[in-house]
N, C-alpha and C positions, 0 to 999 in steps of 0.2 A: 411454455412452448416456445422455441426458439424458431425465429424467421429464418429462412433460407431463402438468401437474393441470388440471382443465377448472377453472373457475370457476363459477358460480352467483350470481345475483341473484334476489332475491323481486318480484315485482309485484303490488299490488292492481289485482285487477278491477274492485272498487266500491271509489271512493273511501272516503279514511277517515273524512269528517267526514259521509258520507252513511250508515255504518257507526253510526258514534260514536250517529247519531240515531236511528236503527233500535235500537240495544242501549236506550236510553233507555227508550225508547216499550215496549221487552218489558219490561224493570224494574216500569213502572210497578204491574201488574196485584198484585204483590208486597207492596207499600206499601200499596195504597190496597182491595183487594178480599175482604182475608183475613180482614176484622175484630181480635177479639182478638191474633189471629193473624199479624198485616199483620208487617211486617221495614221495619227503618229505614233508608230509602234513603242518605240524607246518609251514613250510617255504609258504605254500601255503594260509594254512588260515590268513600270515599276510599279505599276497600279496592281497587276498580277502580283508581284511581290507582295504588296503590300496586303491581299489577300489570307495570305500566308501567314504573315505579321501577325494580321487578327485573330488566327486560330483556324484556318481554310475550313470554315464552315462558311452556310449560307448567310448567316448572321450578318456575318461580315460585309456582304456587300450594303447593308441598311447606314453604315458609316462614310464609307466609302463615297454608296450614292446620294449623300446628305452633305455630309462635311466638305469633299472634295468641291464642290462646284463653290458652296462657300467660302473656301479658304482664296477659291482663283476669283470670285467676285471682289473682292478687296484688291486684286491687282488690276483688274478691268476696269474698275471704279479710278484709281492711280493712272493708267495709260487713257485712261477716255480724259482723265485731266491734262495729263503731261502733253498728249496730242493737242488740245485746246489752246492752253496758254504758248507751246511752244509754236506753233504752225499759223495760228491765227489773230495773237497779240505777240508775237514776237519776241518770245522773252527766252533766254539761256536756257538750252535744255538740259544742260546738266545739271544745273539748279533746280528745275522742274522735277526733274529724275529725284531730288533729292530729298525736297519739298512733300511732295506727294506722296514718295512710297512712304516717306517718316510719320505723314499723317494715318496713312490708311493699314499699316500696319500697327502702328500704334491703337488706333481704334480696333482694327485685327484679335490683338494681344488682351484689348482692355476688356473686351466681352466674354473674354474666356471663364472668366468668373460666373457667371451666370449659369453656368451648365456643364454635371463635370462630363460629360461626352467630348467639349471641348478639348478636355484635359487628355484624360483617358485615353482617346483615339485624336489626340492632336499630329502624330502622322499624316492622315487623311489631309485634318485639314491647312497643316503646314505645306505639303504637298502638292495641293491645291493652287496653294501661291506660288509656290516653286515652280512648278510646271507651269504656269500660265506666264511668270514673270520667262521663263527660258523661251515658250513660242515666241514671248513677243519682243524681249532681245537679240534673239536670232535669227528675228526677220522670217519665224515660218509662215508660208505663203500656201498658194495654191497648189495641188500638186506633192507638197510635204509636208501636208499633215494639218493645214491652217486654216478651213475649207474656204471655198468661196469668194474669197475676200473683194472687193469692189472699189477700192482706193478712195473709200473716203475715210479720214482720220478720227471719224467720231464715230462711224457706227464696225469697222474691221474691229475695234479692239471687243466687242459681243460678239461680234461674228467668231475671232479667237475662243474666245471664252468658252462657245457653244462646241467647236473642237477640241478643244483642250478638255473639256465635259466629255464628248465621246467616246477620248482615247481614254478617259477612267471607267467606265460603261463598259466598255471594252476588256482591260485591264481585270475589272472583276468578273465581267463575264468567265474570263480565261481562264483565270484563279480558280472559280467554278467547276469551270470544264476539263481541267486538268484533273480533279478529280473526280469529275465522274470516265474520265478517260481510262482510270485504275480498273473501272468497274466494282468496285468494294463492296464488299458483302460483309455483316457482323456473321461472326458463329461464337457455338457459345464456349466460353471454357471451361475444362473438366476439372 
């Protein structure tokens, strides 16, 4: 007796690029209406990307929302130093700058062994560092995406961190949402 397995294909209802502009347009209100509070889109739309990357199933955000925060702890742990030694023992910040990301990336790097998720979905948590090191090179603040911040040099670089966390929150949310924005239905094939 031979099995017979049905097959299955997905269809979008609403096109994807009419999807893609709708996720957009719900983003925006995010960004631009929260004040202090707003979340950095750019950070978010590569987090959406990187959705995608995974395979834009739901799965994917279990990467994203693990690895990512991770990867930007390593740069938070780096500027909550950099900030220390540079502002209140007075020591060259560009050597700081130097010093510390070569530690904590190095440590970054050296765990990755331990788990190949690590490896595998190293996107995410490369990612992680990247965006966290760009909020906090570029001075994003209140207002652009940074939230909150309160001028003190040791506790804004968590406060980034926590932002920089929401705009991937975010990011995969959208990833999500743009596909359910298709409306997709499996039928089966003949």
């Amino acid at each position: 007796m031979t099995e017979h397995k049905e097959e299955f294909r997905v269809i979008q209802r609403v096109p994807f690029w009419l999807a893609v502009a709708l996720t957009v347009v719900i983003s925006i209100p995010f960004g631009v209406f929260l004040g202090p509070f707003n979340i950095t889109l750019w950070s978010s739309f590569i987090e959406w990307a990187e959705y995608f990357a995974f395979g834009a199933h739901h799965n994917a955000l279990k990467y994203i929302y693990t690895l990512f925060p991770l990867g930007a702890l390593w740069g938070t742990i780096a500027a909550t130093l950099i900030n220390y030694f540079a502002i209140y023992l007075h020591t060259n910040l560009v050597l700081n700058v130097i010093v510390w990301l070569f530690i904590w990336v190095a440590v970054m790097v050296y765990i990755m062994k331990y788990h190949q998720n690590f490896t595998k979905y190293s996107l995410a948590y490369f990612n992680g560092l990247s965006m966290y090191l760009a909020f906090y090179f570029a001075h994003i603040g209140p207002g652009l995406g940074g939230g909150p911040l309160i001028n003190n040099p040791l506790v804004d670089p968590w406060i980034l961190w926590t932002w920089c966390y929401l705009s991937a929150i975010l990011g995969g949310f959208l990833g999500w949402l743009n596909i359910q924005l298709t409306f997709p239905k499996k039928v089966r094939v003949s």
